[in-house]
Structures are given as structure tokens and as C-alpha cells.
N, C-alpha and C positions, 0 to 999 in steps of 0.2 A: 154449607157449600163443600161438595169433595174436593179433594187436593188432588193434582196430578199425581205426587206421589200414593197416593192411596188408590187412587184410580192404576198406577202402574203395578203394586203389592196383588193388586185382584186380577194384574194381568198375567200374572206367572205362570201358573197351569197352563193356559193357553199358548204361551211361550215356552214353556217347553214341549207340548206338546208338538209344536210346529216345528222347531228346532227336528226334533226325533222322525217327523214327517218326511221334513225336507231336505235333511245334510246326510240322508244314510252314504251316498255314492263319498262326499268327501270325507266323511268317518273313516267308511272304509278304507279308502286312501291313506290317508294317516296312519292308520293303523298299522295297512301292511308296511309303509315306510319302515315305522318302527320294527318291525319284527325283521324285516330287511337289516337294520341298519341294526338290530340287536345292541343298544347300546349300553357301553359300562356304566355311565351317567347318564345325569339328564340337569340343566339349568332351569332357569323362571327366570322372566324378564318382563316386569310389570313393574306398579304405584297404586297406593291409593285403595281404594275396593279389587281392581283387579291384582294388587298382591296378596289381598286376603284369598281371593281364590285361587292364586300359586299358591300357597301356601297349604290351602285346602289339597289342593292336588297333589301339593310334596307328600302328604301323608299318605293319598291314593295308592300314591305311585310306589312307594316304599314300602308299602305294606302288602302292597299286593307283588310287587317283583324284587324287592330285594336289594335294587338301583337304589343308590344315592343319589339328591336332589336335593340340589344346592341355589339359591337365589341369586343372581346377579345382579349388582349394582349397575341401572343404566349411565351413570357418567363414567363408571370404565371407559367406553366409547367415546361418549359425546363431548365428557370433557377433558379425563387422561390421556385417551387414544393409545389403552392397552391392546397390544395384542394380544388377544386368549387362545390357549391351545385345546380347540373342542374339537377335533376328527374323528373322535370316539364317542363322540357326548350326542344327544340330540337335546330342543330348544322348545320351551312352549312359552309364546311371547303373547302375554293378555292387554287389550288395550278395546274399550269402548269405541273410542272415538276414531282409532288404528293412524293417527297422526301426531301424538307428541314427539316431537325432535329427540328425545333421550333416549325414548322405548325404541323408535323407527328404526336409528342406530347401531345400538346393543343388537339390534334383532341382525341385520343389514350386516354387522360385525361376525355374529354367530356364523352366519350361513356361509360367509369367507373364508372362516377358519374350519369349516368344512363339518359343520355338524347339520343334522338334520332339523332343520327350523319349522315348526309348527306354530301359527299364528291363528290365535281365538278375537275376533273384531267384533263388533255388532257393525262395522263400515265395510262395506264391497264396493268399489275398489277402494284403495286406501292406499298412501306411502307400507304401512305393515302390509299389508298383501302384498304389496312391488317386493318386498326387502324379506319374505320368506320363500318357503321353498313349497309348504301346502297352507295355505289361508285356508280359514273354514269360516264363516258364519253364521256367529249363534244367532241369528234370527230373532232376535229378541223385540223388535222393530224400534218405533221413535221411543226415544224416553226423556221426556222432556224437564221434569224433575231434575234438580240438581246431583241430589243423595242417589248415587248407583242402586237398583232394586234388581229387579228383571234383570237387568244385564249381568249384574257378579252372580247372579243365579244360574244364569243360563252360560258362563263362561263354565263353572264348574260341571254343570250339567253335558255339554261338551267334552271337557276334559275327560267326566268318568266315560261318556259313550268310547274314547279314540282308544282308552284304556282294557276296554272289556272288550274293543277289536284288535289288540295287541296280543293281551293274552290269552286271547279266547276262553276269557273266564263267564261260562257260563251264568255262573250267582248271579256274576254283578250285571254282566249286561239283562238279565231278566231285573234287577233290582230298577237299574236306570229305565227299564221300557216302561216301571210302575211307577215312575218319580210324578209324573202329570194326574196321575189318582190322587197320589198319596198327596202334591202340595197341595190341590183343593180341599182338601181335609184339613191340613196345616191352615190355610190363610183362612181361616174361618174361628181358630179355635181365640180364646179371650184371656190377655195378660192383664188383667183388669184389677186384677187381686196386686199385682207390684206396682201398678198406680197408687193404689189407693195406698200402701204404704212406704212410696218417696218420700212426700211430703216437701216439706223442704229443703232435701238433700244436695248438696252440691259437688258430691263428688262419689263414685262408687268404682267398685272392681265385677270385670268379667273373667269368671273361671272357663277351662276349658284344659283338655288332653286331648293329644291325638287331632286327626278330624276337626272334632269341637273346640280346638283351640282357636282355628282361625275362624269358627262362628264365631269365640267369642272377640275377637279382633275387631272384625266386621262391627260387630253391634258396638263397642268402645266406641270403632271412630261415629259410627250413626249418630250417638250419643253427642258427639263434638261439634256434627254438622248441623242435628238438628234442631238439639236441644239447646247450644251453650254447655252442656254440664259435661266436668268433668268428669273421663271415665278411662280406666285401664286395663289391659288385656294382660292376663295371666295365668302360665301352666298351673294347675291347681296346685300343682305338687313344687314349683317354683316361688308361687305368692308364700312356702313358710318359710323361705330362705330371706326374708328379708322387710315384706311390703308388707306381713300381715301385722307389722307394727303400727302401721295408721290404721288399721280396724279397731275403732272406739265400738261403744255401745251404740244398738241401732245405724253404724256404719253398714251402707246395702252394702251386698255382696251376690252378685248372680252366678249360678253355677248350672253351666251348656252339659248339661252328660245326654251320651247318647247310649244305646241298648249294645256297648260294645266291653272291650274287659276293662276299661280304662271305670266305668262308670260304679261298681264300688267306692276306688280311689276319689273321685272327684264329688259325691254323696257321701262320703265320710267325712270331708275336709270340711263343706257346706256346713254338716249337722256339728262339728268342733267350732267352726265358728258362731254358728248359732248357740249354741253352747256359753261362748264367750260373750255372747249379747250384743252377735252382728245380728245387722236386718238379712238374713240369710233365706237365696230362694236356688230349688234348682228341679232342673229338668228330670224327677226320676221319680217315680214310685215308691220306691227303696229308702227315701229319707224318715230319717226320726225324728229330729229335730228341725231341719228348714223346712221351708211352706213349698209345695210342691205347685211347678206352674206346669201346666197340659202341654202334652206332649203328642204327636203320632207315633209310633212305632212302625217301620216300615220291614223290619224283618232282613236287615241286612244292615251290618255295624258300619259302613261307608256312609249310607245314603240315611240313615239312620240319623247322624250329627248332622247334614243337610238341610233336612225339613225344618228344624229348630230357628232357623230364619228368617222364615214367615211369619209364625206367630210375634217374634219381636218385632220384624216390621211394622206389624200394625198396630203395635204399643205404643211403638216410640214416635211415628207419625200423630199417632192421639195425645201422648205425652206431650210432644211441640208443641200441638196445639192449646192444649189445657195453662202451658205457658207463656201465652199469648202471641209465641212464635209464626212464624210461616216456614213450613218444610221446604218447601216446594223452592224458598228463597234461603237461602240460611247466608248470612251474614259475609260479605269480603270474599265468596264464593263465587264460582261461576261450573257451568255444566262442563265446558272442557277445558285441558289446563294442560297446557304446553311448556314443559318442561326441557332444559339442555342439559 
């Protein structure tokens, strides 16, 4: 029997496609705000999966403009009641369900202190739409699954479109208008091979630089929700300062490289540890020593780390199951989570 969550994994193409359909007018929007509002910063005010795509998007944004972007803590608001000075700054507040009390807040907070607030929901109307200044909906529609899929896809997916109408960066916005080719190619392809050698693992690390740090953030917490098993997110080039002392023999070790310059760096460190007699696997051609898991190649080092989330979805939804799990339910969880 399919899972919803697998049922939602196969619905992403489609979802972004729609998204790109349908939100060109508030894209646009957005965008010019920004370039209006030209700002020296920019925040993130999210939880959960949608901080892994601020997160995603800090890299975006920074690398594409040069802007610092910085994460803000929703109980600054909700439960401090700092005043923050953003009159300079503009705001991209990510929230599924566009109702937790903390994000609603922060967001509601931003926009007083005079920054330009941008709000990514799969909800219209929403408290976060009331409490921004442009709502956009990524369209992602019902997601009924617990484990965010479609939605932190399509928040990101968003994010890169308001970007590439900011800057009028040609690349990227042709990269983004290819994003619905390219995941149908991604959610198809088979992580079958890091099945077969977990085994009985109980605990593993996700590598990741740039971009693909917050893929691999994303899949850590997947891992948490879906599976039970512990899993941790780490800059490739951070995990030797310290964590790659719990890498024993056959310790997994997953490494997210995308076709960007970071991806040397993070296929070097893979194939050291493999080396060392971790279970070492990573997203690259270019390895020596780890097992190389399939990849798409999109042709643009953003959108590039992107793709790399669909094929894991459909691992780790198989992996829950193989461990007698239900995704769809994962444990003391619930689909939305209201936070102060």
C-alpha cells in the first residue's frame, strides 16, 4: 500500500510546476519590492523543515548578492519581546501551515520594525499572510503526511524564483523555470544501494557545504522523523573539527555534493573517510573511494544541491518502512506544531 508520504515525494514536479504557473504576478512582486527596498540584509524566520529551506535560501541569497543573511530566533518576539532594528533589512518568513504563534510574531515583529516582509505559506489566507507585507503561496497543495516533502520543496523553489526576480539573474531564473524537468528525473532515480548497506546502523552523519548543507540538514532530521535513527548534519569541512571522532569502522557517513566548487571539498573528505573504514557514500562522480549514489546534474550550482532531495526522500520513506515504521505517522508527532 502507498504512503501518503510517497504519494506526496511523486507529487513534486507537479508542485512545482504549478507553483511557477501560478505565482508569476506575486513573484514578481516580491521581487521588485526587493530591489525597491535594496536591502543591506536579509533575516529567516522559520522551524523545522522550513528552516532547512531558509537556510537553503541563506546560501542563495548570499552567493548570489553579496547580502548577509542571518536566521532569527522566533521567541525573540513571542517570548522576549525584543525589539529588533530591521529598517534596512528585508524578511522571508517560511511556515507550511502560516499559523504557529512564534513564526506569526517574529514575522508581525519584522514588518513593525520596518523591514520588508516576505512570507512563503502553503496557507492563504493565514495569520502569516495578515502579519507580512507580500504573502506568496507556494502552491504545493494538501500534504497530508506528517514529514514536510512538497512543501520545503516548493518553499525553496519560491524563494530561488523572488531571487532570480530580484536580480534579474538570468542563469538562475532559466535554472528555476527547469526545476519541474529536472525533479522528475530526481524522484525516479534509486538510493537502493545505502539501503542495502545500513544494516543495522543506528546512527549516521549528513555531509553537506554551501547549498547542500541544508539538504543535508533536511534529510538528518527526515531521518529523526521517520526512521527513529539517529542522524546529524554537518559542514563537511566542520565534521574534522571535532564529530569525526565517532566515525568507527562501517560508521555510515552520507555526503550531499552538488556540481558546484564546494564539491571537490566534500568528495575528498567522503573518500578520507572511507579511507578510514566509514560506510562512506556521496553524491559525485568524482569519488574514489565512497560508493557513489545517483545524482541529476542540472547545470546550475544552486539548483544543483536542490534535486539531491528527492532521490533521498524516496530512500528514507522505503527505509521507514523496511523498519517496520509508518512515515506517514512517525511517532509523538503531529502534521502542525504551534509553537510560542
Amino acid at each position: 500500500m502507498q504512503t501518503n508520504m510517497r504519494r506526496e515525494i511523486d507529487e513534486i514536479p507537479e508542485a512545482a510546476a504549478r507553483l511557477l504557473d501560478q505565482s508569476g504576478a506575486a513573484i514578481k512582486q516580491a521581487g521588485a519590492a526587493l530591489r525597491e527596498k535594496d536591502p543591506a540584509f536579509l533575516v529567516t524566520i522559520a522551524r523545522g523543515s522550513s528552516d532547512h529551506a531558509a537556510l537553503f535560501l541563506k546560501y542563495a541569497i548570499e552567493l548570489s548578492t553579496g547580502r548577509p543573511v542571518a536566521s532569527l530566533g522566533p521567541s525573540l518576539a513571542s517570548i522576549y519581546g525584543a525589539k529588533m532594528q530591521l529598517s534596512g533589512a528585508a524578511s522571508i518568513a517560511i511556515s507550511q501551515s502560516g499559523k504557529s504563534p512564534d513564526i506569526v510574531a517574529m514575522t508581525e515583529a519584522a514588518t513593525k520594525a520596518g523591514a520588508v516582509t516576505i512570507a512563503l505559506t502553503n496557507t492563504l489566507p493565514s495569520p502569516i499572510s495578515q502579519a507580512s507585507t507580500h504573502p506568496l503561496d507556494i502552491l504545493a497543495g494538501p500534504e497530508i503526511a506528517v514529514a514536510a516533502t512538497k512543501s520545503y520543496v516548493n518553499s525553496i523553489v519560491a524563494g530561488l524564483a523572488i531571487l532570480g526576480e530580484w536580480t534579474a539573474n538570468e542563469a538562475l531564473q532559466r535554472a528555476v523555470a527547469d526545476l519541474p524537468a529536472q525533479f522528475a528525473q530526481a524522484v525516479k532515480l534509486d538510493w537502493q544501494a545505502l539501503a542495502n548497506e545500513l544494516g543495522d546502523a543506528e546512527s549516521l552523519f549528513v555531509l553537506g557545504r554551501g547549498p547542500a548543507l541544508a539538504i543535508a540538514s533536511e534529510a538528518a532530521l527526515k531521518f529523526k522523523e521517520t526512521s527513529g535513527m539517529h542522524a546529524e548534519a554537518y559542514s563537511a569541512a566542520e565534521v574534522l573539527h571535532g564529530p569525526v571522532a565517532l566515525v568507527e569502522k562501517r560508521f555510515p557517513v552520507i555526503g550531499l555534493a552538488a556540481r558546484d566548487a564546494a564539491e571537490g571539498s566534500v568528495t575528498g573528505i567522503l573518500d578520507g573517510l572511507s579511507g578510514k573504514g566509514a560506510l562512506a557514500f556521496v553524491t559525485s562522480s568524482n569519488a574514489k573511494a565512497a560508493m557513489v549514489l545517483p545524482f541529476v546534474e542540472t547545470g546550475h550550482p544552486i539548483t544543483d544541491a536542490l534535486t539531491l532531495i528527492l532521490p533521498f526522500y524516496g530512500f528514507v520513506e522505503s527505509w521507514s518502512r523496511s523498519r517496520g515504521l509508518n512515515p506517514d505517522a512517525p511517532v509523538a508527532l503531529k502534521k502542525v506544531t504551534e509553537t510560542r
